[in-house]
C-alpha positions, 0 to 999 in steps of 0.5 A: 500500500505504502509502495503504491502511494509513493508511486503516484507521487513520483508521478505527480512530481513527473507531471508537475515538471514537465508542466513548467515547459509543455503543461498538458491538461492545464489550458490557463496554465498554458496560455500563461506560461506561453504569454510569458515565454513571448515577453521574455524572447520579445524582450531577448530581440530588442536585446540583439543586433540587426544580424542576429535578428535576421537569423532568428526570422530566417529560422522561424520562417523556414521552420513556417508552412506556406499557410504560415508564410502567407499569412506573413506576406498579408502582415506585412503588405498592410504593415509596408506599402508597396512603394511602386505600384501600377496606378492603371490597375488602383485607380478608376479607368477614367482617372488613368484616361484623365492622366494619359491625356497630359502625355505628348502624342510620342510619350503615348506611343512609348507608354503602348509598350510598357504592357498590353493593358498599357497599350489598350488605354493609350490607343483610346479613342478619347486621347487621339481624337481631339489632337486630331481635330485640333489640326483638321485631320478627320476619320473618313469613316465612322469606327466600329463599336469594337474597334479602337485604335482608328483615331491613333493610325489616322493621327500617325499616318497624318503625321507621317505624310505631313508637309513641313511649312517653314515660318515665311510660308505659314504667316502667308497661309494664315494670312490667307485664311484671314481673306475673305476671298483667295485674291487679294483684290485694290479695296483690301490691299487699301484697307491693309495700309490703312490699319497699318497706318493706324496702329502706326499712328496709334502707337506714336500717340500712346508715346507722346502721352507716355511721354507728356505723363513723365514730363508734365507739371504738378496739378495745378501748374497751366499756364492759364487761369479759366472762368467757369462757364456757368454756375460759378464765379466770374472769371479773373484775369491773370498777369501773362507771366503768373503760372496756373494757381493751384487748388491748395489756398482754397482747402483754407478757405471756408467752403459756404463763402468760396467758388472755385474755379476749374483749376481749383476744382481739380485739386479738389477732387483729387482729394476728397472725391475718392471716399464713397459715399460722400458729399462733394461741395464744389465752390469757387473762390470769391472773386476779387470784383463781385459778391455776387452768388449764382444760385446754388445746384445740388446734384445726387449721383447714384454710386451704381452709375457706370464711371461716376468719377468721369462726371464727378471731375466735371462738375461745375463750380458753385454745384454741390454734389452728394455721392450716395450709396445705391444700397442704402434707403431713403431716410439715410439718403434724405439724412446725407443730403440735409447734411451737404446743404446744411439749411441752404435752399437751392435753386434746382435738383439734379437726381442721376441714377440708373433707371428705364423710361418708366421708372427710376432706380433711385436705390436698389429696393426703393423704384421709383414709378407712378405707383410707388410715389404713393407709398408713405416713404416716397411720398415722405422723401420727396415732400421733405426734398423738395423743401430744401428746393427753392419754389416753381416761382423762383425758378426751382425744379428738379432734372431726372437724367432717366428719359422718363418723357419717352413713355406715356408711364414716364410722362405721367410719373413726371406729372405726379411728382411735380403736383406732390412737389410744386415743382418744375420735373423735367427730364429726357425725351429719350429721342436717342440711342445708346448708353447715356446719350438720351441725355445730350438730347431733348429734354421735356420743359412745360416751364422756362422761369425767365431769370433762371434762364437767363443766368442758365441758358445752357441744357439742364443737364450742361448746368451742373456737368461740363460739356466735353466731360458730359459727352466723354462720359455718355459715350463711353461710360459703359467701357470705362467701369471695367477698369474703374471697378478694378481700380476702386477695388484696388486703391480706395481704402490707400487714396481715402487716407491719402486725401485725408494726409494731404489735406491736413497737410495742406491746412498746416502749410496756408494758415493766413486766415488766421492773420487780421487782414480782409477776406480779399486780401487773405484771398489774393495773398494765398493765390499770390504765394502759390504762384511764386512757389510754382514759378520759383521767381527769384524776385518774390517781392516785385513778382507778388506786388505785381500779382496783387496791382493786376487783382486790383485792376481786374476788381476794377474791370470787371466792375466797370463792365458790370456797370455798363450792361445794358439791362434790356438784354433779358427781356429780348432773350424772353421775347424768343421764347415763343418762338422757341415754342413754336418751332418745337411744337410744329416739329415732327417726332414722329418723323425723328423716331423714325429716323433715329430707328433706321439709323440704329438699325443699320448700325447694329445690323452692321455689328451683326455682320461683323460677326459673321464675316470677320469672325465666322467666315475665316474659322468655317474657311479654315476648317474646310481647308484641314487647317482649323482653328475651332471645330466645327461644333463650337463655330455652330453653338457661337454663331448659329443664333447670330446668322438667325437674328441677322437674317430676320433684321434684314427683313425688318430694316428693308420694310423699315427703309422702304416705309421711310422712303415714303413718309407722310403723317399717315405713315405707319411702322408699327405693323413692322415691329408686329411682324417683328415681334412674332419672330422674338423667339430666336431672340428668346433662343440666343439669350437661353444660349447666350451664357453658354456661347461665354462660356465656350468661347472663354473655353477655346480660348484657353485651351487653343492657341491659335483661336486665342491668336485669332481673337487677338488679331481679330478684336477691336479693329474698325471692321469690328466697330472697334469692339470684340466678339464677346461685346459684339454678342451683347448688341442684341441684348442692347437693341432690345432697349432701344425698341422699347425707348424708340417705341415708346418715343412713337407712342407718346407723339402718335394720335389715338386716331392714328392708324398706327396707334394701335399696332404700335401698343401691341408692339410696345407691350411686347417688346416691355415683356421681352424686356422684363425677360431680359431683365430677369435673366440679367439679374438672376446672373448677378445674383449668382455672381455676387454669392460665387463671389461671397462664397469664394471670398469666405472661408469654411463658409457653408453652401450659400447658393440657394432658391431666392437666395441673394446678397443684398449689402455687406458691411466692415464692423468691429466686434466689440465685447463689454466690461460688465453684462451688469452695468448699464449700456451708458457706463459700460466700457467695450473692448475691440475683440476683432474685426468682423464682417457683415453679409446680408442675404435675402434670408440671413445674416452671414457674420464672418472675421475678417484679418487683414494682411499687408504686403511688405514694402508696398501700401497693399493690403489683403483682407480674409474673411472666415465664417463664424456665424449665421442667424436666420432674419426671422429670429434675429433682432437689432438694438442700437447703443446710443452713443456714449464717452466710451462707445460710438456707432454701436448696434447689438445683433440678437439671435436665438443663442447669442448677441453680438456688440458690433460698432461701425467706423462712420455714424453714416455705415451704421445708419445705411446698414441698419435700415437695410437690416430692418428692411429684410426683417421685416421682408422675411416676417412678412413673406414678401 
């Protein structure tokens, strides 16, 4: 018994031993035992050399069955990426086609040899047939379905067969191929010498300017001192070897009491017409002769006008003109404008803002038409304007540069404001085409008050702008905004504070009004000084007394003349009125309009067959010669539409030629433009078509070098009416508007019992309606401009394109955080956290934070915008801060979760926003 107990401990003591290496029965044991071993031979590895390591894996793996080592290769796939790899068999088929297109046509070929796969994309249809037809090779059949490869052989075969021009022989092909006909025949070999010529003449010109802006005088520095023509003070007469007066001395003098003339006037702008909006008094300087004060004129200018600074440098002296922002509302305008005359009365009222013959723009959500006058905020604006206008009696009026008299709308919004104001409303027949030349034409006068006229006899719109600056301006206004956008963009915010710099600089320098000395003589002294310093005379004393003898001489001149005037001049000017009034009365405007319409429509036909034979003809004659420039599927999509508008304005001015050719009072042309209307839908079709024709063309112009060559040769040449293809496009959209005026123009002098009354209102009321599309079309575009825009401009912003979606105003601020949510509004000190953006939409209010970065060594500056917040207008309310020591400008945005205290620059920022802001609230509660 005793034997057989210790047996079986024996073997428990066996069991137990070989256990510490290989435990059998003990699962929990083993998985310990095992985890240990692992730690202790992980902890041996670290513990080696790099070859020692390499010996122990070559071990293990060669001891591995090949389920073993496979597994191994999948670890170590994942865990060490393949740092070579064929992309055409990772990435999707279109992207390797997308990245093969940026090969040479011999880097494709080389590429076909790497493998069979290789060879397969690279001999795809889509990467061959493009640069074939690029250089005018086509398949001379259609491929099979299957069949892959054709346009790769056609591409080497053209290759292999092509003649090689040299560099004289290529320029006389392309010159052929500009030729309209395969001889050059007199008339071209003429016209060939005469561009030759102009660009000759062109390019001397653009030296002596260059040369006249490198080496001309300071402002200020003529030899001749001009008289305002009208509006401003007497002219003064200077000594022949005084220089130009500068506009300095009149930044010293008081701005009520002062008439500045054109010299004094241009140093002025220089330097306080940049910041907008703002208000421009333009006074010359008393004369040395007379007090006496022409009436005073008060122009409004709407920011939204093409080239508003070419008719703000030309404003006449003795006009105050008040620069206003199209975004605002009429309180904050009516505000800016009491604040420009501060309580004097004037004379006449000039409003030039954008607007049609039936209404007037006069802000970008306050239209003013026969309707809405009625409204409480227009009726309230203009009864308080006319206020600051002196009475019909005196000669007071108001001139809307909008050829409002062209239309029977028009005319009756005319008649309504002047019973709401009692005054004179005078404004454009609209007898002209283009921009803004109805300006330069007739204007509508039921009153001519005769002592107004006599000190004014020039046309309403010549009273406040000069003549030569008036018409650059109307003629040329919409070409000159491109640069002038990109110019205020650019340089505002540096000239602002450039203006405000030399300014100041300028009041430090001429402090002679501080002297006890009369107001002529402080006059005469600062001009006096001011010449000397421009001549650099060596002898001043003799040089200033002088200057001062001819100022008295001229006072006495001027009132000796004065003296002598025979005052029966004036009712001999108001005797010829009458007559005035006969003549325009017994004048045919029927006969006019009519005329005017022929004229305009030769002009745009011949811009329309511009397009066609200078453009369209050489790229058709080129791709049919296997040498194109475009394909022939973007020549149709740019040009199609085009050839179907001339045809039917061919029709159109042969009836209008030959109704002309037979005029009588019973004439009629409104059936013509019935007939006209009927065919709109191709208008209809090229204005649906007209964004992608932009598009394509920018996209060939881009992507091929010798449509870009072409367009450069082609564009702005007297064949082109000196316009390029893509200005040439909008034409029809132009002419649209000039029926509509032309119409309307018939309509208002044709008589009921006319028998073209009739035709002529279906007429008018649809081509007002093709307007309106237009119209729609042209701001939808806008709107999605301005918010691609906005989206670009900020960053981390979410999707802001929507339906009925559009940006209305945004606004520069400060976002201010207070002291104490407990102390009052009064005592409460707030501290300048940042700078913040405001974007108003339609729907909501974007705030963003704004940085600025400025360029080294330069004046330029770049701003970033990112999102911090949005608040829905529905839940957002505005709480303005009255202004205390220790904040000013300052309004709190309330949202749903959190407030905002943010603070303008300017008083005038806050008043304009904060309008805004409570009107899209109130639009976005209400529905409307």
């Amino acid at each position: 018994m005793s034997l057989t107990n210790s047996r079986r401990e024996s073997n428990s003591r066996l069991d137990t031993r070989f256990s510490t290496w290989t435990p059998l029965s003990d699962k929990q044991g083993n998985l310990q035992l095992f985890e240990e071993r692992v730690s202790l031979v992980t902890r041996w590895f670290d513990l080696w050399t790099r070859a020692q390591r390499e010996h122990l894996l070559r071990s293990l793996l060669a001891r591995c069955s090949k389920s073993h080592l496979s597994s191994c290769r999948d670890w170590l796939t994942e865990m060490v990426p393949v740092s070579q790899l064929d992309f055409t068999a990772v990435l999707p088929r279109f992207l390797s086609l997308y990245i093969m297109s940026f090969l040479s046509p011999l880097d494709l070929c080389r590429a076909a040899k790497v493998s069979w796969y290789w060879r397969i994309l690279t001999e795809q249809d889509c990467l061959w047939v493009d640069r074939c037809v690029r250089r005018g090779w086509f398949l001379p059949y259609t491929p099979a379905e299957k069949e892959f490869g054709a346009w790769k052989n056609h591409y080497v075969s053209c290759l292999s067969t092509l003649d090689l021009l040299t560099s004289q022989e290529t320029q006389e092909v392309r010159h052929a191929l500009v030729q309209q006909n395969a001889s050059v025949t007199e008339e071209e070999e003429d016209l060939r010498k005469e561009r030759k010529i102009r660009l000759q003449t062109r390019q001397q010109i653009q030296e002596e300017k260059g040369w006249t802006m490198r080496t001309r005088r300071v402002w200020g520095s003529n030899t001749k001192l001009r008289g305002a023509t009208g509006g401003g003070g007497s002219r003064i007469t200077r000594p022949r070897s005084e220089s130009p007066l500068s506009s300095l001395p009149s930044l010293s003098w008081p701005l009520r009491a002062l008439k500045s003339s054109p010299q004094t006037m241009t140093a002025r702008q220089s330097l306080e017409r940049i910041p907008t909006p703002s208000v421009y008094r333009l006074p010359s300087p008393p004369t040395v002769s007379s007090y006496t004060r022409s009436p005073t004129l008060l122009l409004l200018i709407s920011n939204r006008i093409p080239a508003h600074e070419l008719v703000l440098n030309g404003v006449k002296a003795g006009v105050i003109v008040v620069l206003y922002d199209h975004r605002g509302a009429l309180s904050a305008l009516l505000s800016q404008v009491e604040g420009a005359i501060s309580g004097l009365q004037v004379q006449r009222l000039g409003l030039l803002a954008p607007g049609l013959t039936e209404e007037v723009h006069v802000l970008d959500r306050s239209c003013l038409t026969e309707k809405s006058l009625l409204s409480p905020d227009h009726r309230e604006f203009w009864e308080k304007i006319s206020g600051l206008v002196a009475p019909a009696q005196e000669g007071g009026g108001i001139d809307i540069f909008c050829p409002l008299a062209a239309s029977a709308a028009g005319v009756a919004l005319i008649h309504a404001l002047s019973s709401l104001t009692g005054l004179e409303v005078s404004s454009p027949v609209g007898l002209a085409t283009g921009s803004f030349q109805n300006i330069l034409g007739e204007w509508s006068s039921s009153e001519v008050h005769v002592g107004f006229a006599a000190q004014h006899p020039a046309a309403p719109p010549l009273q406040y702008v000069n003549e030569d600056v008036l018409h650059g301006w109307c003629r040329q206004a919409e070409w000159l905004e491109e640069a002038l956008q990109e110019l205020r963009s650019s340089v505002e915010a540096s000239l602002q504070q450039l203006s405000l710099q030399a300014r100041g600089r300028a009041l430090e320098v001429i402090c002679l009004d501080k002297l006890c000395v009369p107001k002529e003589l402080s006059v005469a002294l600062t001009q006096g000084l001011t010449a000397i310093t421009r001549q650099k005379e060596t002898r001043p004393l003799e040089f200033l007394a002088s200057f001062l003898k001819e100022c008295s001489e001229d006072k006495d001149e001027e009132t000796t003349g004065k003296d002598e005037q025979n005052p029966s001049e004036s009712p001999s000017c108001s005797s010829q009125t009458p007559e005035l009034q006969l003549q325009q009365s017994a004048f045919d405007w029927r006969a006019a309009a009519a005329s005017e319409l022929l004229h305009s429509e030769t002009l745009y036909l011949g811009r329309l067959s511009a397009v066609m034979k200078v453009y369209q003809e050489p790229l058709t004659a080129a791709l049919n010669s296997h040498k194109a420039i475009l394909s022939r599927a973007d020549i149709q999509i740019i040009f199609t539409a085009v050839s179907q508008l001339l045809q039917i304005n061919r029709v159109f001015h042969a009836d209008l030629q030959t109704r002309l050719q037979q005029w009588s009072a019973d004439q009629c042309v409104g059936d013509v433009f019935v007939k006209l209307g009927f065919q709109l839908k191709v208008y209809t079709n090229y204005l649906n078509n007209y964004t992608t024709v932009l598009h394509t063309i920018d996209k060939c112009r881009e992507a091929k070098p010798a449509f870009r060559a072409f367009l450069k040769m082609m564009d702005r040449t007297l064949a082109t009416h000196m316009l390029s293809l893509q200005e040439l496009l909008l034409c029809p959209v132009w002419r649209i508007h000039e029926y509509v005026t032309l119409l309307q123009v018939l309509s208002s002098h044709t008589n009921p019992d006319h028998p073209d009354c009739k035709h002529l209102h279906a007429a008018l009321n649809t081509m007002l309606q093709f307007r309106q599309f237009i119209q729609q079309l042209k701001r939808n575009s806008q709107t999605d401009q301005s918010i691609e825009e906005t989206q670009r401009l900020i960053q981390g912003c979410p999707i802001l394109r929507e339906d009925n979606r559009r940006l209305i105003i945004s606004q520069d601020a400060a976002l201010l955080r207070g002291s104490d949510d407990q102390i009052p509004e009064s005592l409460r000190t707030f501290e300048h956290e940042s700078d913040v953006g405001l974007f108003l939409f339609s729907d909501a209010l974007v705030l963003t934070r704004k940085s600025v970065q400025h360029t080294p060594f330069t004046l330029t500056r770049r701003s970033t915008h990112t999102f911090m917040a949005s608040v829905a207008l529905s839940s957002l309310t505005v709480r303005e801060i009255l202004h205390t020591r220790y904040v000013c400008h300052a309004f709190i945005l309330e949202g749903p979760c959190r407030f905002w205290v943010c603070a303008t620059e300017r008083g005038q920022d806050r008043k304009r926003f904060l309008s805004v802001l409570r009107s899209a609230i109130k639009s976005a509660l209400t529905g409307h």
